[in-house]
C-alpha positions in Angstrom: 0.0 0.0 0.0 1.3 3.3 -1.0 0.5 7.2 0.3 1.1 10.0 -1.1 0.5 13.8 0.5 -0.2 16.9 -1.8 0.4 20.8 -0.6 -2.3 23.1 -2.7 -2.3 26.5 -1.7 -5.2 28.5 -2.8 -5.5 31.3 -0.8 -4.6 34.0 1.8 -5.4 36.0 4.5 -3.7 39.2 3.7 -5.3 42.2 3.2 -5.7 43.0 -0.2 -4.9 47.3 -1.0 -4.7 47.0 -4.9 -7.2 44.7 -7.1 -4.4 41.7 -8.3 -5.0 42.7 -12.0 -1.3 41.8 -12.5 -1.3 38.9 -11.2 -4.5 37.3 -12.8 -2.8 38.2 -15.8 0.6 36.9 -15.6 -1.4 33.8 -14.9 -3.6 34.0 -17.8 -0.8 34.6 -19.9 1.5 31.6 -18.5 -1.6 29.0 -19.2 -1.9 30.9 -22.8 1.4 30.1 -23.6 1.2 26.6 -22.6 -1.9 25.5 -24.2 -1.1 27.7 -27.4 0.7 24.7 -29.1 -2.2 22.3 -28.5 -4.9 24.9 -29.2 -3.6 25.4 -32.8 -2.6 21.9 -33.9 -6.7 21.2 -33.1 -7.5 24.1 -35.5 -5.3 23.3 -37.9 -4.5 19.7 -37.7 -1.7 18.3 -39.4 -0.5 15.1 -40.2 -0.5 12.1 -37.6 -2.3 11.1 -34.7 -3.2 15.3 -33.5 -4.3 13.5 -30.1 -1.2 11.8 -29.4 0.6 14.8 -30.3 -1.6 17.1 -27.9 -1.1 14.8 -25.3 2.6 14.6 -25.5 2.8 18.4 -25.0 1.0 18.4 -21.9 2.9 15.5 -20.3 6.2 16.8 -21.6 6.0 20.1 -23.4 9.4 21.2 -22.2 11.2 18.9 -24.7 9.7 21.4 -27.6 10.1 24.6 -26.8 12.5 26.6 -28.7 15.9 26.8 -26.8 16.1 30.4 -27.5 13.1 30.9 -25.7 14.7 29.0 -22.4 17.1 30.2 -20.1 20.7 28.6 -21.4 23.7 27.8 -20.0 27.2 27.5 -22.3 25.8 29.8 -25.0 26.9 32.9 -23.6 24.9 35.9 -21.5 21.4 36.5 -23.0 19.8 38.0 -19.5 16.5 38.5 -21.6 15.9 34.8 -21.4 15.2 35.3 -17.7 11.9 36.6 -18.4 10.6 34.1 -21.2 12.4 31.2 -19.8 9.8 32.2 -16.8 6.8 31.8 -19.2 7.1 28.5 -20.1 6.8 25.2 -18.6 7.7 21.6 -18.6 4.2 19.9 -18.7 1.0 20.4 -16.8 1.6 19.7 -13.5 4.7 22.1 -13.8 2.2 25.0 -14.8 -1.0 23.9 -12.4 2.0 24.1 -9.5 3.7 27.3 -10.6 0.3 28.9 -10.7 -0.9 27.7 -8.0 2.2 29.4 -5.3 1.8 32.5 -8.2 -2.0 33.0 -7.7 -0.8 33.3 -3.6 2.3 34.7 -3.5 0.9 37.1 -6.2 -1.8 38.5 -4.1 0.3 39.1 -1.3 2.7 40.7 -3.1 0.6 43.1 -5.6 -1.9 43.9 -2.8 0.7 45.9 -1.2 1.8 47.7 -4.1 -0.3 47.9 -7.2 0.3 46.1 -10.3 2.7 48.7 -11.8 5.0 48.2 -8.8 4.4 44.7 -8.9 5.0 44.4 -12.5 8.7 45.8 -12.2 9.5 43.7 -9.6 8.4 40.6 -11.5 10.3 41.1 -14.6 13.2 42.5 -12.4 13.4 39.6 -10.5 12.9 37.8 -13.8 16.0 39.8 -15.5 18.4 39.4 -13.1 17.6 36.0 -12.2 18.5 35.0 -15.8 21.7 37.0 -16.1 23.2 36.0 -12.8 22.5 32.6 -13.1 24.6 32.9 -16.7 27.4 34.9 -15.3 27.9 32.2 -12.4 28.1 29.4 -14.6 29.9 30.9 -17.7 32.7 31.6 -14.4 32.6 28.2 -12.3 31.6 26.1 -15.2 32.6 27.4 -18.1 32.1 24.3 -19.8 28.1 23.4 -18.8 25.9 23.5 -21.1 22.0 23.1 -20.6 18.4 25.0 -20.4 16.3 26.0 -17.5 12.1 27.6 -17.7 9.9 28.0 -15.2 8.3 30.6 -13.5 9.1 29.3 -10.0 12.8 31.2 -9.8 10.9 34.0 -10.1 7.7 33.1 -7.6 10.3 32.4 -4.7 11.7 36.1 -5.3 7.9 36.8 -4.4 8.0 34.1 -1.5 11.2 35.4 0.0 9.1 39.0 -0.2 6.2 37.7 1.3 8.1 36.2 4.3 9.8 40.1 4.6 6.5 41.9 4.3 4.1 39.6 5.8 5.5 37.0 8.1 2.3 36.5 10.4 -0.1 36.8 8.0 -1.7 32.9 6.9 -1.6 30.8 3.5 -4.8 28.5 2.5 -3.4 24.7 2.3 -5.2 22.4 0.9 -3.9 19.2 2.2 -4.5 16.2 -0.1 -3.7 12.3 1.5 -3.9 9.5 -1.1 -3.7 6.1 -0.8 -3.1 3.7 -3.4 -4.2 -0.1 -3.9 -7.3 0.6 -2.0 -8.0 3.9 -3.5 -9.1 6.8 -1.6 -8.1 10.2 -0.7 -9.3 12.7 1.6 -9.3 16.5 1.9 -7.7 18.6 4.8 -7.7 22.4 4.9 -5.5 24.4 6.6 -3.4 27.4 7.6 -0.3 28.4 7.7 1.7 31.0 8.2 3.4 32.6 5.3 7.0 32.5 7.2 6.6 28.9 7.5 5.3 28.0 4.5 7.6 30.1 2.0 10.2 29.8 4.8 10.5 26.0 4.9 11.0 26.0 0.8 13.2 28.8 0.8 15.5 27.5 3.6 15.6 24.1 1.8 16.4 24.7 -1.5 19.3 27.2 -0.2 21.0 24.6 2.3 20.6 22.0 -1.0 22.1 24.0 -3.2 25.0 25.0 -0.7 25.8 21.4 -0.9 25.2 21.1 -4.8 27.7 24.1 -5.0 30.5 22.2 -2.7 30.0 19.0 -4.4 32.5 17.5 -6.9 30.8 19.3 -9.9 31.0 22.9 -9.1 28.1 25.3 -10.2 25.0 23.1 -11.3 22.0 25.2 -12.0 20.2 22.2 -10.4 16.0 23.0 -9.7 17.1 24.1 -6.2 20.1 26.3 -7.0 17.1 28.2 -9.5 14.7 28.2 -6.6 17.3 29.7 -4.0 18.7 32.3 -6.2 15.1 33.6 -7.2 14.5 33.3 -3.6 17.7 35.3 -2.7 17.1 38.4 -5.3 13.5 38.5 -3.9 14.7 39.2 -0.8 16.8 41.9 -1.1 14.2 43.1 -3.6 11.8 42.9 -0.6 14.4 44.6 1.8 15.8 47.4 0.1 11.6 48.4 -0.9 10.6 48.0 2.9 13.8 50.4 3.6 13.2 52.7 1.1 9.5 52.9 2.3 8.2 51.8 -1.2 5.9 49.6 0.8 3.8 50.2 3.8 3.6 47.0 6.1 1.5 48.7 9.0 4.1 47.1 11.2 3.5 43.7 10.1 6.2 43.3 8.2 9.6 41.2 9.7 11.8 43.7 11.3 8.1 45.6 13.1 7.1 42.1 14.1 10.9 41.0 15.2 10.3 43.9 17.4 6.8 43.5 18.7 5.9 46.6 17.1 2.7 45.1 15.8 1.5 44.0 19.5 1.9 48.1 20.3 -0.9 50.9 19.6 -0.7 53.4 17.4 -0.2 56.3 20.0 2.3 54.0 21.7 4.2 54.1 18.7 3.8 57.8 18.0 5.2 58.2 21.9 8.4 55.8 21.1 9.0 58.0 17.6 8.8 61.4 20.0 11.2 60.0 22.2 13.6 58.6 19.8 13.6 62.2 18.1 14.2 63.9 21.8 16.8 61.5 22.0 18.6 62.5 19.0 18.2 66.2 19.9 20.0 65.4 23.0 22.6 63.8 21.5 23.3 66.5 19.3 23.1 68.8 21.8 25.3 67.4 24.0 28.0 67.0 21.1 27.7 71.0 20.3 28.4 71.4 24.0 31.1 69.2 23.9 32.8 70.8 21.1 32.6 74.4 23.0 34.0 73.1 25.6 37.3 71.6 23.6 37.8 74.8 21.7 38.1 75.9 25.7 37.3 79.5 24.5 33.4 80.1 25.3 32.5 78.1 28.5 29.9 80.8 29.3 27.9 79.2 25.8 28.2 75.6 26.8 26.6 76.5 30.2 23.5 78.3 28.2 22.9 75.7 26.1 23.0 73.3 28.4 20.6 75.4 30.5 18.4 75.6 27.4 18.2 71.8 26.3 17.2 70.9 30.2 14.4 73.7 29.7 13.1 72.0 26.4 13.5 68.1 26.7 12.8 66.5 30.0 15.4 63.8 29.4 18.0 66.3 29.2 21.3 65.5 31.4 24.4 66.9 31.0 27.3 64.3 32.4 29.4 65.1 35.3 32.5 65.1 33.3 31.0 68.3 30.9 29.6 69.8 34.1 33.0 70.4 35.9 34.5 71.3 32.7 31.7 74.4 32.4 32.3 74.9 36.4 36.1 74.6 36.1 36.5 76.9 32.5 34.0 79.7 34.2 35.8 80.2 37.3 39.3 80.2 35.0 38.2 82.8 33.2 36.4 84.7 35.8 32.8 84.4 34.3 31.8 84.6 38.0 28.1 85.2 37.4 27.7 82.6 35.6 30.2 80.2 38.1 27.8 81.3 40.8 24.9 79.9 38.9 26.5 76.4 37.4 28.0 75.7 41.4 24.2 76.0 42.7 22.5 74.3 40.2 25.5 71.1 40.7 25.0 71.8 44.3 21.1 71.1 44.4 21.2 68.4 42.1 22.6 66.9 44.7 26.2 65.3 42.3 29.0 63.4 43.7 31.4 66.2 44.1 29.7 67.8 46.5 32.9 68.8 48.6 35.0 69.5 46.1 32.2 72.5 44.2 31.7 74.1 47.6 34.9 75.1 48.5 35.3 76.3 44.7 31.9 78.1 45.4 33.3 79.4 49.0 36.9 80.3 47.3 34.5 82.5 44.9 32.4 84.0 47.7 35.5 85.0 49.7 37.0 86.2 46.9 36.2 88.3 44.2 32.1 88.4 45.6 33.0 89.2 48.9 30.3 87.2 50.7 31.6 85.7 54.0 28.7 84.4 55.4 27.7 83.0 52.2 30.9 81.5 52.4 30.8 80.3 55.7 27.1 78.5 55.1 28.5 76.7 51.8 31.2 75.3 53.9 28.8 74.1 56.5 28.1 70.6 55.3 31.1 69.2 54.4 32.6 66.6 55.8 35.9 67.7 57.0 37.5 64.3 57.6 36.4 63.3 54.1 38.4 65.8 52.4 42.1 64.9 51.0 44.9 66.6 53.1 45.0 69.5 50.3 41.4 69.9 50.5 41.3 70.5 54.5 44.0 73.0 53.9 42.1 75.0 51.1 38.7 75.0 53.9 40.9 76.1 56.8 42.1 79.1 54.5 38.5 80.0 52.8 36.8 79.8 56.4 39.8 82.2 58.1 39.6 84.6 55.1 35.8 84.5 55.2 36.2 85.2 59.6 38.9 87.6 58.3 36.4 89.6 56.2 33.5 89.2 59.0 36.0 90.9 61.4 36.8 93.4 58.8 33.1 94.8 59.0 32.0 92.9 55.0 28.5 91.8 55.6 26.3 90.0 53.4 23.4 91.8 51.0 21.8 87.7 50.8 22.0 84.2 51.9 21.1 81.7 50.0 20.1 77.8 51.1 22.9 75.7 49.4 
């Protein structure tokens, strides 16, 4: 007793944005071509047995087409021979299959983009498939010589496309179990997803022809090495037109789903976009302040903008490396107004160098500002034994010149809480 299985897509769930005009046509055309041979030898019968003949070309057609019409190997580049190889066919059940995974693959493909789109992509796909099979074989096996048709190279571009731009959405199988000797068959319908489906023939006919490549031979444009490098151009086909936003997924496509985008609300994603452009404001900003601050000539512009981008972006943070810089440069260059106001901001952010920006601030106070008890109150709340032998030195002198200037009659105009 012997079983067999059949795989018959015939439909799809994926929403459907252009009518498939292209499509149905290309399909049309294909089973046109095919059945154009038999068609006119029952008009205009010729000599012999006209049914024999007719029934010959469906079992085994491929044997008389024209060469120049198939895609050749060993007679030199003809890259046009991509796109009629990919109208003819071998016999009936090579066209009824092809049509079949074209009729699918079609729909999801030309629903997103319209059938002028489509069309280009198609005969693209077509084009190069042709020519780059030629060019590989004319290099690795210079001396092969045979003919390829089909439309599948070209139909696993549109698979490998599918798989890019619609990974989740399903396929119609129409599962068929036979059994011979005691003959019956029965009828299962299913679905499956479009990554699995295109994704299990894709994956296979690349790993086979990996190993048809390695093997003892060389380059053999076997049925799988035409599959995988339709496959292969259809991707990147797919990929540089999902890039290039020639196609609009609505986050279903691979990358949005890899990412869980399609799980996420439209405002959620609006909210991720308006915080990925804050972030790259910030960024910039930051570098501008950077860059003031290595030219070393400006520190008073560094501190602005810095002041600025915490007013406009809530995310905003300057690091405590470009903040001592600003403090550091300011008090340098005696820009003590605007010292005063980078120490107190630090100071009520509450940073690590707490210690070390008061007795800066108190050196300033004592100095040219000539606020003792200012001074006095900013060196309040250090921790005197946490300071570096160099550090209590520097406090011993701010707080005697600051008691110094007390004595001296210098009173304060303000105190402020830092």
């Amino acid at each position: 007793m012997h079983f067999d299985t059949m795989f018959i897509p015939c439909g799809t769930d994926a929403p459907l944005y252009h009518v498939p005009a292209m499509t149905i046509s290309l399909i049309v055309i294909n089973v046109g071509i095919f059945f154009a041979e038999p068609i006119q030898s029952a008009i205009a019968p010729q000599q012999g047995d006209q049914q024999t003949a007719i029934a010959e070309w469906i079992l085994d057609a491929g044997n008389h087409h024209p060469n120049a019409n198939m895609l050749q190997f060993g007679e030199g580049i003809k890259p046009w021979q991509g796109v009629t190889a990919s109208f003819l066919h071998a016999n009936f059940l090579h066209l009824i299959g092809n049509m079949l995974f074209l009729f699918v693959f079609g729909l999801i493909v030309e629903g997103k983009i319209g059938w002028w789109k489509f069309l280009l992509v198609y005969f693209g796909i077509a084009l190069v498939w042709g020519l780059l099979l030629q060019l590989i074989a004319m290099t690795f096996n210079p001396g092969f010589h045979a003919t390829a048709l089909g439309a599948s190279g070209v139909i696993f571009g549109l698979m490998a496309i599918a798989v890019i731009w619609a990974p989740l959405n399903n396929v119609e199988v129409m599962i068929v179990f036979q059994r011979f000797g005691n003959v019956s068959h029965s009828i299962e319908p299913v679905d499956v997803p479009v990554m699995a489906l295109a994704g299990f023939y894709l994956l296979f006919d690349i790993v086979m022809s990996i190993f048809i490549v390695q093997g003892r031979y060389g380059f053999v444009p076997y049925t799988c090495v035409l599959h995988a490098t339709g496959g292969l151009l259809g991707g990147a086909t797919g990929l540089w037109m999902l890039r290039s936003k020639l196609v609009d997924c609505e986050r279903y496509d691979a990358f949005s789903v890899w990412a869980g985008h399609h799980e996420k609300t439209r405002d959620q994603l609006n909210a991720e976009e308006l915080t990925n452009d804050e972030n790259k404001l910030v960024q910039q900003g930051l570098q501008q302040i950077r860059q003031i601050l290595d030219e070393a000539e400006n520190p008073q512009m560094a501190y602005r903008a810095h002041v600025s981008m915490a007013q406009k972006y809530a995310s905003w943070h300057l690091p405590e490396r470009e903040f001592l810089t600003i403090i550091k440069q300011l008090c340098d260059q005696q820009r003590d107004h605007d010292a005063l106001l980078a120490m107190e901001e630090y100071l009520k952010a509450n940073r690590p160098k707490q210690n070390q920006v008061r007795l800066k601030l108190a050196l300033l106070l004592t100095g040219p500002m000539q606020l003792p008890g200012q001074a006095l109150s900013t060196l309040l709340p250090i921790h005197y034994d946490n300071l570096s032998q160099k550090e209590q030195m520097l406090y011993k002198k701010i707080a005697a010149e600051a008691k110094a200037l007390q004595a001296a009659g210098v009173a304060d105009t303000c105190m402020d809480d830092w």
